[in-house]
N, C-alpha and C positions, 0 to 999 in steps of 0.2 A: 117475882121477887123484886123490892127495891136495890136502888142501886150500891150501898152496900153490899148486900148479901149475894149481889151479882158479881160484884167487883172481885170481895172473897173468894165467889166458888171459882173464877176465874183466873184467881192469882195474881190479881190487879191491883188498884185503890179507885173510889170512886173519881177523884179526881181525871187519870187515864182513861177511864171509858166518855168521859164530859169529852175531852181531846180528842180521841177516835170519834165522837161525834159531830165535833167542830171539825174536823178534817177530812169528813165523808166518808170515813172508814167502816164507821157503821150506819147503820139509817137508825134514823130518829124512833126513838122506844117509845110505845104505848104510853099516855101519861092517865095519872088515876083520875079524878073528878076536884082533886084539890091540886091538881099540876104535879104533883112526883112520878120520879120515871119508873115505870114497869118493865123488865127485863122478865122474857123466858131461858128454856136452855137452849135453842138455836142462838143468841145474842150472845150468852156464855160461851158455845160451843165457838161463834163465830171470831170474841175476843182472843181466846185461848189461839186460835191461827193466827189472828192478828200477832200477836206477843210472838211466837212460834219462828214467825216470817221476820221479824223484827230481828231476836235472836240471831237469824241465818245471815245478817248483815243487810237486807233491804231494809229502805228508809221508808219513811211515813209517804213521802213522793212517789218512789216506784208504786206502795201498794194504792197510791190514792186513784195511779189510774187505771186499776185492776179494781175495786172496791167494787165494781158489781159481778163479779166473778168470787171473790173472800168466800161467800156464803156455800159455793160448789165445794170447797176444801173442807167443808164441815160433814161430807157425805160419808157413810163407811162402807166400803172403802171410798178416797177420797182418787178423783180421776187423777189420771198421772199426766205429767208435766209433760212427758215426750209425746204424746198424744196431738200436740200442736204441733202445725207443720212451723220448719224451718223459716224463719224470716217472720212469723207471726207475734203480734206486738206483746204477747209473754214470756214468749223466747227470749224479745230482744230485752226485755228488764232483766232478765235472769243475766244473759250476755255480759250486756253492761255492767251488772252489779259483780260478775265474778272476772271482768280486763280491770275494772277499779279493785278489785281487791288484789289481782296479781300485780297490780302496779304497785299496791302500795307493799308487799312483802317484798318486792326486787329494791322497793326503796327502802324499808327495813333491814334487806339483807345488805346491801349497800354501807347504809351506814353505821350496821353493826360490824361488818369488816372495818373501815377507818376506825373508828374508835378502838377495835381490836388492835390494830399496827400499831395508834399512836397510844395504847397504855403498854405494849409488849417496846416501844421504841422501835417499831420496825420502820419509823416514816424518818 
């Protein structure tokens, strides 16, 4: 399928899968004889984790240096993340991504508390 009708079944625009391409996220799609890009459903299957993984709060960075692993999450069932040992370099993106997300809700809850005192006049 052209990239359109990839992008669609994926829930994308073509524009983001051009991006996932430029960012190694994906590998380079089959081109036809006139240069247009050919996507199957592995490439679909593989955007839709990509978007998925995006969602859960990792950045195009943590996945870019996992991008030759993406394609393993497309398996059904798809292996589990606990499966890697402790300290192993997917661990530690998952890690990371979820001390940056606790940090930022303690600084969210932070500073919805002061704004809470000073519209209540508690300050």
């Amino acid at each position: 399928m052209r990239i359109g009708e990839a992008a669609a079944a994926a829930g994308t625009t073509p524009r983001a899968l051009r991006f996932y391409e430029q960012r190694g996220l994906l590998s380079p799609p089959v081109r036809t004889a006139s240069g247009q890009r050919e996507y199957g459903p592995g490439e679909v299957a593989q955007v839709r984790v990509i978007r998925d993984l995006l969602a859960l709060g990792l950045t195009v960075e943590d996945l870019r240096g996992r991008a030759d692993r993406l394609p393993l999450l497309t398996q059904d069932p798809p292996p589990r993340c606990a499966a890697a040992e402790p300290g192993a370099a997917a661990s530690s993106v998952v890690d990371r991504r979820l001390a940056a997300l606790d940090a930022e809700i303690d600084r969210l809850t932070e500073l919805r508390e002061n704004l809470a005192r000073r519209a209540h006049g508690s300050e």
